[in-house]
C-alpha positions in Angstrom: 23.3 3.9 -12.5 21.1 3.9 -9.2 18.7 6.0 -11.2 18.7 3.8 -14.5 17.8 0.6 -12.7 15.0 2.7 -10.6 13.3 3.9 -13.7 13.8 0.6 -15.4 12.4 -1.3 -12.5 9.3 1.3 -12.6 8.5 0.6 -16.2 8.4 -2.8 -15.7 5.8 -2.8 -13.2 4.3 -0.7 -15.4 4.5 -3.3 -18.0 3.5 -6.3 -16.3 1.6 -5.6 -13.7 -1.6 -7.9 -13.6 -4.4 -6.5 -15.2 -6.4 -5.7 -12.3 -3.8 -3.1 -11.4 -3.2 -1.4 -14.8 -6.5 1.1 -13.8 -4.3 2.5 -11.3 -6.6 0.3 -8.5 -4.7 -1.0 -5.4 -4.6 -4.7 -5.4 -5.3 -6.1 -1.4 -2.3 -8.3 -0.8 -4.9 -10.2 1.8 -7.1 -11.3 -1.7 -4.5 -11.7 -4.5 -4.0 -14.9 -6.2 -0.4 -15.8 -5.8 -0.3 -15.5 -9.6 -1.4 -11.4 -9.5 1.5 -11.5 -6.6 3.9 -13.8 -8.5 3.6 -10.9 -11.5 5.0 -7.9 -9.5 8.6 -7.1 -10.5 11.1 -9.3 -8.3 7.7 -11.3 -6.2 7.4 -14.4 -7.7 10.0 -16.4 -5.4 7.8 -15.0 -2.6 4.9 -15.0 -3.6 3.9 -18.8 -1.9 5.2 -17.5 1.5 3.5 -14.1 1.2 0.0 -16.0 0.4 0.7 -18.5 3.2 1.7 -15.5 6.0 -2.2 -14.2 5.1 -3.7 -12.5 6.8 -1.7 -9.3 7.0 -3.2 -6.7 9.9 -1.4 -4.2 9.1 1.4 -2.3 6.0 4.2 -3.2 8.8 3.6 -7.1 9.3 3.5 -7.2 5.0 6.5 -5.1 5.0 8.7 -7.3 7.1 7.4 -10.3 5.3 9.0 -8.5 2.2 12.4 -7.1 4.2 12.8 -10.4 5.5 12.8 -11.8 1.5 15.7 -9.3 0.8 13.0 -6.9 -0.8 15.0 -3.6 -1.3 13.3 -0.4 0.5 13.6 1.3 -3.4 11.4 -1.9 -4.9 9.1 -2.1 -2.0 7.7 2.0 -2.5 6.9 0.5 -6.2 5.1 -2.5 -4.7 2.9 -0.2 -2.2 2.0 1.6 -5.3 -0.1 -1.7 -6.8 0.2 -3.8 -4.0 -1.1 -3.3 -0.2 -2.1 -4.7 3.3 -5.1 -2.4 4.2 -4.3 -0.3 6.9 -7.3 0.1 9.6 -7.5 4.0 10.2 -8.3 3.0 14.0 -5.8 0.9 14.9 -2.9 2.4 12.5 0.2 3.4 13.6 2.9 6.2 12.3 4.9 3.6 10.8 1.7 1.7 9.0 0.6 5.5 7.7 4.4 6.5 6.5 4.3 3.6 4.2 1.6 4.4 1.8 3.1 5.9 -0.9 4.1 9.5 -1.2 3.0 10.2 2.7 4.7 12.9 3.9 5.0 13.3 7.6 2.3 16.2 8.0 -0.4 14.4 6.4 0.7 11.4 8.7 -0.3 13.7 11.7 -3.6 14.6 10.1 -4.4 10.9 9.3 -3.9 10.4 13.3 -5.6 13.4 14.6 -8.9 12.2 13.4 -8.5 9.3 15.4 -11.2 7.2 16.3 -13.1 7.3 12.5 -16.4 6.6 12.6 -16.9 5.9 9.0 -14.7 6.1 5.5 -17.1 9.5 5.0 -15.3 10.8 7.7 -11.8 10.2 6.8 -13.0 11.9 3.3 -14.2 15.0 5.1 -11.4 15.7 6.9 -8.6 14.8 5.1 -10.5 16.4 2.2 -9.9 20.0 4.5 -5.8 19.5 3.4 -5.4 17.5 -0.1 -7.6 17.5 -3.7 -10.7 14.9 -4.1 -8.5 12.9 -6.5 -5.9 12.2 -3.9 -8.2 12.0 -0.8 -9.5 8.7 -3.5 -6.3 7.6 -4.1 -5.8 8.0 -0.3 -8.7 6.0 0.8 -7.2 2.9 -1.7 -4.9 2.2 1.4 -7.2 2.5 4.4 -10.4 1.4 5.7 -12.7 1.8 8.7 -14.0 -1.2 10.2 -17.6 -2.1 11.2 -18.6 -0.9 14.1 
């Protein structure tokens, strides 16, 4: 049953996302219209509070906003997938990194070894040494590095 309602909940996000996600881009939860928010899957009772709790510093302080509004851990992976606070490769911390989808704890280490980043160019170099170009881009949807 579990399983049913996961896959059911995924093609709806699927199905109504707002258009500015449906090319697969990340939408910055510190930018969206509380309509794009509002059109997420289970959002749109939170979406006022999660525009007025702007800005977001980090994938943790968005996350609790969403725990706090009974946001199951299940729907929140499918949220990260369209929906993000960017997460500053400087500053970030092992919990921040483990929530961008599919993380695995490894890569989490390698995102933190490389600590301080210069530039986004850097984080594609090395992280490019372990995964493909097309996920060291869909990788670098999540992060940034911040003017110097």
């Amino acid at each position: 049953m579990r399983t049913k309602f996961l896959a059911l909940l995924a093609l709806l996000a699927v199905a109504v996302l707002p258009a500015a996600a449906q090319d697969n881009g990340v939408i910055n939860v510190n930018t969206a219209t509380e309509a794009q928010i509002s059109a997420f899957p289970g959002l749109a009772p939170l979406a006022a509070t999660i525009v007025a709790k702007r800005p977001y510093a980090s994938p943790t302080a968005f996350d609790a906003v969403l725990a706090a509004g009974n946001i199951a851990p299940e729907q929140r992976k499918l949220i990260y997938t369209r929906l993000w606070a960017p997460l500053n490769l400087n500053t970030s911390t092992l919990e921040d990194i483990m929530l961008i989808p599919g993380m695995s704890r490894r890569m989490a280490d390698e995102f933190r070894e490389y600590k301080p980043y210069r530039s986004i160019g850097q984080f594609r170099y090395e992280i490019g040494k372990y995964v493909s170009k097309a996920e060291v881009a869909r990788l670098e949807q999540y992060v940034f590095v911040p003017p110097r």
